[in-house]
mmCIF file of the C-alpha atoms, coordinates in Angstrom:
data_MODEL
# 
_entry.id   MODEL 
# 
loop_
_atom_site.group_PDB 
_atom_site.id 
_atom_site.type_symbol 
_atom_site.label_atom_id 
_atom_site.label_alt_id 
_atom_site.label_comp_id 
_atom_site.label_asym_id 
_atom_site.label_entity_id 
_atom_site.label_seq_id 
_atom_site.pdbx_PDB_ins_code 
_atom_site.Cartn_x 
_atom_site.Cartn_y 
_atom_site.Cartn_z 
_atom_site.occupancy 
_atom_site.B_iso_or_equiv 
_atom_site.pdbx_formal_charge 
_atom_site.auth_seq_id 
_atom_site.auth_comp_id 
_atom_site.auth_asym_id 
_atom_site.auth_atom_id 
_atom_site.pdbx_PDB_model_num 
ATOM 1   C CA . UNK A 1 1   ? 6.970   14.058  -8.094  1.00 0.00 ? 1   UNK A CA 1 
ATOM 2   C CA . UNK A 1 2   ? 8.996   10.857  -7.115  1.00 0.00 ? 2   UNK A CA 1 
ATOM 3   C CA . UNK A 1 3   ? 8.198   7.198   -6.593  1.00 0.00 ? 3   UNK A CA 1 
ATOM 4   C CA . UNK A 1 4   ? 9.201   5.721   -3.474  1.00 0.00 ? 4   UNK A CA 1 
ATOM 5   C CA . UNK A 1 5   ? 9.392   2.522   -1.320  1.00 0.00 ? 5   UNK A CA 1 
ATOM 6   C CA . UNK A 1 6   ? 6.092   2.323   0.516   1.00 0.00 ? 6   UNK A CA 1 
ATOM 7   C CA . UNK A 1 7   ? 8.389   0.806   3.753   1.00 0.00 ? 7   UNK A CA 1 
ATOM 8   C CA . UNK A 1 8   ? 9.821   4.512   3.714   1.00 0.00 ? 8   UNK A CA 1 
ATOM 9   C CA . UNK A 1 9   ? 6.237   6.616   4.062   1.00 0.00 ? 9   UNK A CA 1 
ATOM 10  C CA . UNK A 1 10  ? 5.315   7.362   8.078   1.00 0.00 ? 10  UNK A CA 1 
ATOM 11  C CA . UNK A 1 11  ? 2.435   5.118   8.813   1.00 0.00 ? 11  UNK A CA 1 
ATOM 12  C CA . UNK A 1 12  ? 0.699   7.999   10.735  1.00 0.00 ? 12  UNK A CA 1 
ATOM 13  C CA . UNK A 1 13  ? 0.365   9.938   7.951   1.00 0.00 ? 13  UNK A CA 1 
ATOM 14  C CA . UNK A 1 14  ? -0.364  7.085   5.411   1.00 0.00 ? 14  UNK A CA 1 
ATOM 15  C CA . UNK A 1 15  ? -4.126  6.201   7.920   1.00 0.00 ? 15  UNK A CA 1 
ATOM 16  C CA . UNK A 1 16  ? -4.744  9.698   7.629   1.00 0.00 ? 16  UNK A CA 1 
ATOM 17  C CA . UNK A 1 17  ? -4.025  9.160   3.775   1.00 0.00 ? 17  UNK A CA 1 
ATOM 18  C CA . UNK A 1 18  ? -6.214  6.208   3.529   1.00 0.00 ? 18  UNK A CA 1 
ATOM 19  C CA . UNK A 1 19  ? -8.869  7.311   5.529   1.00 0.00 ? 19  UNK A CA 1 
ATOM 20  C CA . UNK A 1 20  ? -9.674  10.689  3.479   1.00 0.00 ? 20  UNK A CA 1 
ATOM 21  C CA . UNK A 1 21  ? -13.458 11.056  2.225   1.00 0.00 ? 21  UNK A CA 1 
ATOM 22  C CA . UNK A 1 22  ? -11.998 12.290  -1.392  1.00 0.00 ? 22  UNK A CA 1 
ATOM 23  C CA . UNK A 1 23  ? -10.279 9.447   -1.499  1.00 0.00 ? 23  UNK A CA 1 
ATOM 24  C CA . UNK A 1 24  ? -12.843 6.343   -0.335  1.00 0.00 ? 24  UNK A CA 1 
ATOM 25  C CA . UNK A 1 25  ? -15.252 8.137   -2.162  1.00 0.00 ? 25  UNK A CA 1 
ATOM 26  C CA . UNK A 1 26  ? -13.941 6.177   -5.542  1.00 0.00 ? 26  UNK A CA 1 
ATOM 27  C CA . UNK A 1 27  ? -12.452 3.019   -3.733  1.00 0.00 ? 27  UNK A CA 1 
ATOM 28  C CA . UNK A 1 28  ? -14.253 -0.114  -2.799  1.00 0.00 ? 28  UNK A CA 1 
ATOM 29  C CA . UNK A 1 29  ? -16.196 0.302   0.471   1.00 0.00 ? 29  UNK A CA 1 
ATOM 30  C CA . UNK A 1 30  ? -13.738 -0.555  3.299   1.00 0.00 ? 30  UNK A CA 1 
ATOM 31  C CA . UNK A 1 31  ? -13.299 0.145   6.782   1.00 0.00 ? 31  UNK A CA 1 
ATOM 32  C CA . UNK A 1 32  ? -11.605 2.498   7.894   1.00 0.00 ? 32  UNK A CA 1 
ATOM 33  C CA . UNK A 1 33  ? -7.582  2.161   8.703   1.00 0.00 ? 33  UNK A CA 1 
ATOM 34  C CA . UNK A 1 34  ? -5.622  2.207   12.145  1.00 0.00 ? 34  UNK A CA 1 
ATOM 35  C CA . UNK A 1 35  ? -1.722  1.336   12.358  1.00 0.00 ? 35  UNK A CA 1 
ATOM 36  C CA . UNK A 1 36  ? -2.053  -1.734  12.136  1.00 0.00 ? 36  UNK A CA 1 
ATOM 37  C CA . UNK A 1 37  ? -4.809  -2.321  9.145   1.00 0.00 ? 37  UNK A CA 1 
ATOM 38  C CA . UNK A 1 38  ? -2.221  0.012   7.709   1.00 0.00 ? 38  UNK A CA 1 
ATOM 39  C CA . UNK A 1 39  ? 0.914   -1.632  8.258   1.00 0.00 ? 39  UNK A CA 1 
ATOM 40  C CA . UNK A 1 40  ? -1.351  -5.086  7.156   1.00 0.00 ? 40  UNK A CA 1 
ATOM 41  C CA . UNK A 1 41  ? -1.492  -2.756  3.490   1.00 0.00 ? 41  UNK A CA 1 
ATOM 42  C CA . UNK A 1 42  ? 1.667   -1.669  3.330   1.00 0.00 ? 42  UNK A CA 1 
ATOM 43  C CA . UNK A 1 43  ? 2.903   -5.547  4.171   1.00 0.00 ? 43  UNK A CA 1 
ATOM 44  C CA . UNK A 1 44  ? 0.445   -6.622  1.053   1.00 0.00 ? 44  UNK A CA 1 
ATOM 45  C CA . UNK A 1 45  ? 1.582   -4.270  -1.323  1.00 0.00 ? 45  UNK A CA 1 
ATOM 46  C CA . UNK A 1 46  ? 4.947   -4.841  -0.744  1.00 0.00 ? 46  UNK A CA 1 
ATOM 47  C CA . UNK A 1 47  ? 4.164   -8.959  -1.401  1.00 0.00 ? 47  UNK A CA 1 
ATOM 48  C CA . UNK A 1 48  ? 2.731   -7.011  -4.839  1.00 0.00 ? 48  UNK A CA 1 
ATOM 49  C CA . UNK A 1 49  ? 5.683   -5.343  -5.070  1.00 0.00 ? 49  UNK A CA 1 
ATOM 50  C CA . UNK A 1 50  ? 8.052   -8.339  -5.048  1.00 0.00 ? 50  UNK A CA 1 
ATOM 51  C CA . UNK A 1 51  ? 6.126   -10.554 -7.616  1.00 0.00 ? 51  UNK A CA 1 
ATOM 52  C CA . UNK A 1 52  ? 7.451   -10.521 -11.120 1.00 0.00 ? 52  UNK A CA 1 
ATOM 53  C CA . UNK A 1 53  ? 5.709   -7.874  -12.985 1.00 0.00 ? 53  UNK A CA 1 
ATOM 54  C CA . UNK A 1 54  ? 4.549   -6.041  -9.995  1.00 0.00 ? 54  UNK A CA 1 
ATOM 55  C CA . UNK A 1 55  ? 5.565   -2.802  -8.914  1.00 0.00 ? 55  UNK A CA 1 
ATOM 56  C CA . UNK A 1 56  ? 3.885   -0.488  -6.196  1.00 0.00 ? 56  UNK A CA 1 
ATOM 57  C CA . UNK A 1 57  ? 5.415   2.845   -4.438  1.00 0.00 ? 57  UNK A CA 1 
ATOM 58  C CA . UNK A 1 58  ? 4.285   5.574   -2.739  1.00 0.00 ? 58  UNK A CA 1 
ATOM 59  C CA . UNK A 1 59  ? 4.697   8.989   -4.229  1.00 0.00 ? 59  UNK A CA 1 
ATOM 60  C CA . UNK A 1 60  ? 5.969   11.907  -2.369  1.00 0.00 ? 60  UNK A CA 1 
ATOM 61  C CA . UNK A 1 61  ? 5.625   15.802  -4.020  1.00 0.00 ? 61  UNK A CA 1 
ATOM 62  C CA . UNK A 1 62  ? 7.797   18.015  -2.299  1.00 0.00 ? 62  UNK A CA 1 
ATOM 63  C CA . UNK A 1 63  ? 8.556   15.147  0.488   1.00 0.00 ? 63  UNK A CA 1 
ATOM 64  C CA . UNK A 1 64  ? 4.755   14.808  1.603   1.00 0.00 ? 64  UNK A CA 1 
ATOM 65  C CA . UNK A 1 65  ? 2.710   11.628  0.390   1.00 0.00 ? 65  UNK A CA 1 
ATOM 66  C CA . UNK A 1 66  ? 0.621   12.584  -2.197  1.00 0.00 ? 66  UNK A CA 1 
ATOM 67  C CA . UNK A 1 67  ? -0.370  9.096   -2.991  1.00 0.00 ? 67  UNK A CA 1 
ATOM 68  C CA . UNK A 1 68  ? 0.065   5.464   -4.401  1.00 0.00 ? 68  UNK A CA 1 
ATOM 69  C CA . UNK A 1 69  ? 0.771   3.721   -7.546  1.00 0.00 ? 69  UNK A CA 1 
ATOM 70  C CA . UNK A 1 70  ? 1.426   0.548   -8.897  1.00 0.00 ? 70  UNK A CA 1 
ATOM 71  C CA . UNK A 1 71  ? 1.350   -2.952  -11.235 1.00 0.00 ? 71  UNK A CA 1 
ATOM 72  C CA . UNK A 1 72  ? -0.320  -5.304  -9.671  1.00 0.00 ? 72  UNK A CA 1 
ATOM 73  C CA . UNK A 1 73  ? -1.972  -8.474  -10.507 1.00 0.00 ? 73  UNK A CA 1 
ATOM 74  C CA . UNK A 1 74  ? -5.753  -8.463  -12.172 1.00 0.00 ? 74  UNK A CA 1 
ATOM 75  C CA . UNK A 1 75  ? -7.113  -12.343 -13.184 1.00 0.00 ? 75  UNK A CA 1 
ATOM 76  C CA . UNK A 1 76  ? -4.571  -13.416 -15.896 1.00 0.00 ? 76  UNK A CA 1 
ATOM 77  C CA . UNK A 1 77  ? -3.372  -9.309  -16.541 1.00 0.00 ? 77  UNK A CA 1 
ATOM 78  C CA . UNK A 1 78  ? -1.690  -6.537  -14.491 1.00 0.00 ? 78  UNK A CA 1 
ATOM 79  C CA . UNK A 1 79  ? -3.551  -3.897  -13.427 1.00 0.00 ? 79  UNK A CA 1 
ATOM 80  C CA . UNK A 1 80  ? -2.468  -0.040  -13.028 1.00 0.00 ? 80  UNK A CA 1 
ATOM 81  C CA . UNK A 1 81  ? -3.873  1.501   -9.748  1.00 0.00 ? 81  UNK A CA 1 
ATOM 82  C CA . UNK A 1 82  ? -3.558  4.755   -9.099  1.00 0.00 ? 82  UNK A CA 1 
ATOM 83  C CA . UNK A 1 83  ? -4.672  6.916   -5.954  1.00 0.00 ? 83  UNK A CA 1 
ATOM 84  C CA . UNK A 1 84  ? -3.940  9.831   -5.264  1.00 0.00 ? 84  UNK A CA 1 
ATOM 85  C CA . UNK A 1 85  ? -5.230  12.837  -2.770  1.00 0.00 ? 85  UNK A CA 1 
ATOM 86  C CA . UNK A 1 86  ? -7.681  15.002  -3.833  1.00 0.00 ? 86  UNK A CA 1 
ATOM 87  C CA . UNK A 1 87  ? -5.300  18.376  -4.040  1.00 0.00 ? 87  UNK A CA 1 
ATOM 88  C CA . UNK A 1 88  ? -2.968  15.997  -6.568  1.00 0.00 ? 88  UNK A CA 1 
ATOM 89  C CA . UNK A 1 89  ? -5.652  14.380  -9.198  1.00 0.00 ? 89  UNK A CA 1 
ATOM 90  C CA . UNK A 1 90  ? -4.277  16.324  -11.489 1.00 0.00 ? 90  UNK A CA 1 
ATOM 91  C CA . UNK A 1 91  ? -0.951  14.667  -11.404 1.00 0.00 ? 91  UNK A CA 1 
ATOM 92  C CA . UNK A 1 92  ? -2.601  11.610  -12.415 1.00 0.00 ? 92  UNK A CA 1 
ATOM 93  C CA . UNK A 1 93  ? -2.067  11.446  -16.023 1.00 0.00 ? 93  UNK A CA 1 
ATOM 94  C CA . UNK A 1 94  ? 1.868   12.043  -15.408 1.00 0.00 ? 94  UNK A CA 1 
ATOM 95  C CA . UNK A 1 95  ? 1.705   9.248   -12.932 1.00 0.00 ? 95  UNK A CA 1 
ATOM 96  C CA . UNK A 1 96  ? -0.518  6.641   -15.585 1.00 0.00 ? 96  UNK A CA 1 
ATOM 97  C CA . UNK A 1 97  ? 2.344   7.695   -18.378 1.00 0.00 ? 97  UNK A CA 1 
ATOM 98  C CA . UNK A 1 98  ? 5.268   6.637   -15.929 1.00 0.00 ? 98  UNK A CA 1 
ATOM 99  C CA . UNK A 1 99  ? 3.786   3.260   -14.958 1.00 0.00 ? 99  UNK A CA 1 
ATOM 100 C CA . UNK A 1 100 ? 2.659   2.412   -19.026 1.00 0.00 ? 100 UNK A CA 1 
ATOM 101 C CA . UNK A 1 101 ? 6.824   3.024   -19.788 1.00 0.00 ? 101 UNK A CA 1 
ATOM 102 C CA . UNK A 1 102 ? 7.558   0.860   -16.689 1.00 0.00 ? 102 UNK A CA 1 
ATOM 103 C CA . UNK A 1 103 ? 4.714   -2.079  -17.311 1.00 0.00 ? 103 UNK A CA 1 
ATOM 104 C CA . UNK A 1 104 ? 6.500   -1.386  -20.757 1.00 0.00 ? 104 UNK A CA 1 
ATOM 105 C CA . UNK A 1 105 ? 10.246  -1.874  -19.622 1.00 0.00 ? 105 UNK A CA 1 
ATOM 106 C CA . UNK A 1 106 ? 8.791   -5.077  -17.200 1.00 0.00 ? 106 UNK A CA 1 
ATOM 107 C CA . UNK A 1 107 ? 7.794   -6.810  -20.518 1.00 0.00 ? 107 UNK A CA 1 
ATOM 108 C CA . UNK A 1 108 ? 3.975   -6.246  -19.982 1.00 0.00 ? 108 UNK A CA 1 
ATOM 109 C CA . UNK A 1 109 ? 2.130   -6.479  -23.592 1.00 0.00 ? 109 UNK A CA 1 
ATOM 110 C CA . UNK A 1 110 ? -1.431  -5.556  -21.590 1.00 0.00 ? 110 UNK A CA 1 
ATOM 111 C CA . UNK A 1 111 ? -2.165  -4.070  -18.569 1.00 0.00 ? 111 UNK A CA 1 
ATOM 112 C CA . UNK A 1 112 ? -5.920  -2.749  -17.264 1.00 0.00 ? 112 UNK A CA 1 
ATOM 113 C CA . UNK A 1 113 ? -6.903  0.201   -15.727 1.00 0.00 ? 113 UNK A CA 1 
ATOM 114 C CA . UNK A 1 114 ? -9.981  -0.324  -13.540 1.00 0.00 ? 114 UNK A CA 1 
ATOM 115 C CA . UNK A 1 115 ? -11.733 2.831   -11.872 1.00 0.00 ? 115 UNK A CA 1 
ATOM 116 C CA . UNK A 1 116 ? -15.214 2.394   -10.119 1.00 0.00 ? 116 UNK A CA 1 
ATOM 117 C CA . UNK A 1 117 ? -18.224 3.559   -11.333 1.00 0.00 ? 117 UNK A CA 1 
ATOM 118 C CA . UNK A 1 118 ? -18.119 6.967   -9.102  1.00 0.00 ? 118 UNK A CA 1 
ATOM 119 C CA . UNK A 1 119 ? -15.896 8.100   -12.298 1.00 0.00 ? 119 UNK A CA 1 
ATOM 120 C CA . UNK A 1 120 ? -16.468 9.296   -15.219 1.00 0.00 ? 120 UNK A CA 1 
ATOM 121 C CA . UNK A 1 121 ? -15.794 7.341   -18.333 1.00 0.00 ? 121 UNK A CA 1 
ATOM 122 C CA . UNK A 1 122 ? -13.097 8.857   -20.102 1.00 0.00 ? 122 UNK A CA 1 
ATOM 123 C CA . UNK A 1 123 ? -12.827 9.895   -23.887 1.00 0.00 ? 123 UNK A CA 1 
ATOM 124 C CA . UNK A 1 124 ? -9.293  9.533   -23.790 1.00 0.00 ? 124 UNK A CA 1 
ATOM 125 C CA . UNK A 1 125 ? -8.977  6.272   -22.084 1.00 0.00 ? 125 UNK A CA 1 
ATOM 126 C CA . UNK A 1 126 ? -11.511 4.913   -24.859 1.00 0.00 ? 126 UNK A CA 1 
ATOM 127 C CA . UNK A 1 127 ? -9.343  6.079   -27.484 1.00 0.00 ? 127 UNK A CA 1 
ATOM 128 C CA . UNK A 1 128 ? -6.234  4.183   -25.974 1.00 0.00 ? 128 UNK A CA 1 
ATOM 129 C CA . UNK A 1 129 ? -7.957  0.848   -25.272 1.00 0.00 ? 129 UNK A CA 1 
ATOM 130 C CA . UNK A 1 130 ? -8.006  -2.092  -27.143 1.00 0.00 ? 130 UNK A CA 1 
ATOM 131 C CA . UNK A 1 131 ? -11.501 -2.860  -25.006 1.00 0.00 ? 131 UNK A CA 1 
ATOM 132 C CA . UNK A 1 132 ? -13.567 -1.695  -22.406 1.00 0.00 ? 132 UNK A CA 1 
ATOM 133 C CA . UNK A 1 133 ? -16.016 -3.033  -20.611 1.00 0.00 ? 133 UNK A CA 1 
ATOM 134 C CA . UNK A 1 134 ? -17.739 -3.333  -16.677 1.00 0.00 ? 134 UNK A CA 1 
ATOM 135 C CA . UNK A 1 135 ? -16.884 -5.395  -14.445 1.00 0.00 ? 135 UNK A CA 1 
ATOM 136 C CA . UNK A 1 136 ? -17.751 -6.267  -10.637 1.00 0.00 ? 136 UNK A CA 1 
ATOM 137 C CA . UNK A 1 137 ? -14.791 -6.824  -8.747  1.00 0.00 ? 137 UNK A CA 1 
ATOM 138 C CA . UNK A 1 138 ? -15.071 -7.156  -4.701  1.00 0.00 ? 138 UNK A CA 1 
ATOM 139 C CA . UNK A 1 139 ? -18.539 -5.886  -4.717  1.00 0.00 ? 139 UNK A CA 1 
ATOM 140 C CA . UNK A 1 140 ? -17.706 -2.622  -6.843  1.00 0.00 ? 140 UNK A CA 1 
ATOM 141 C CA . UNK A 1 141 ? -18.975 -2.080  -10.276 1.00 0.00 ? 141 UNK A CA 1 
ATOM 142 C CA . UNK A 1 142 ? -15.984 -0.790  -12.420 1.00 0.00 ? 142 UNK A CA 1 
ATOM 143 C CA . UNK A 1 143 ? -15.032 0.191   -15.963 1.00 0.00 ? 143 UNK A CA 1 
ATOM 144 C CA . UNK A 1 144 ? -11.984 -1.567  -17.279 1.00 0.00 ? 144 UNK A CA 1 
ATOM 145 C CA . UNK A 1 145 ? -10.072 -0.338  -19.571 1.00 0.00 ? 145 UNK A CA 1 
ATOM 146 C CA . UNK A 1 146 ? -7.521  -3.098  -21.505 1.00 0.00 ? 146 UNK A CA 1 
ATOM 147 C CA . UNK A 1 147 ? -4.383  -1.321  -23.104 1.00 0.00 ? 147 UNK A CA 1 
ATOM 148 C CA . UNK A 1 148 ? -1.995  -2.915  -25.033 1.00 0.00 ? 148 UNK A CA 1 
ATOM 149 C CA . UNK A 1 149 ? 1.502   -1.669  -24.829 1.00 0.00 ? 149 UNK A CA 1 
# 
């Protein structure tokens, strides 16, 4: 697994990434991407990407995208956001540790973790938050999880 520069990922591949079933399924509702939608994302992420305290990248297994991740700005916190293909969830926990140690290293004393209501609440994420609670953001209803760091 390795965290890239989103500039570097082939925008072909990254619609087809976007657009995947698996994936919408636990996004908010959105249309679906061309090139240029795409290349629109990329450019906002990478505005993300140069704010202080934010940090998105692509990542790559074994050179292919497997998805995105980053630090981005919630309301007064940072959120973590993490997607990721369907044939990779399981590298999600791996990916959540690696941006809490960067958030960490940023000087980030909170971050969120907000994942729609098509997922299930987890035990584990419970245990590590300081508070959680739902929320509607941008028409989705989400649980958000606040973690101190």
């Amino acid at each position: 697994m390795k965290f890239v520069d989103l500039k570097s990922i082939n925008l072909d591949r990254l619609v087809a990434f976007l657009n995947e079933n698996d994936i919408r399924t636990h996004l908010i509702k959105h249309a679906l991407h061309d090139t240029q939608t795409a290349q629109e994302w990329v450019n906002s992420k990478l505005a993300l990407d140069a704010l202080e305290g934010g940090y998105v990248r692509a990542i790559e297994v074994d050179g292919s995208l497997a998805g995105w991740c980053g630090i981005q700005p919630d309301d007064s916190v940072y959120e973590i956001a993490i997607v990721l293909q369907k044939s990779c969830w399981g590298m999600g926990i791996p990916v959540f540790r690696q941006l809490l140690e960067t958030a960490k290293k940023m000087g980030h004393k909170k971050v969120v973790l907000n994942l729609l209501d098509s997922r299930p609440q987890y035990e584990s994420l419970r245990r590590l938050a300081s508070k959680v609670e739902k929320r509607h953001i941008h028409g989705g209803c989400f649980t958000t999880y606040h973690i101190l760091l």
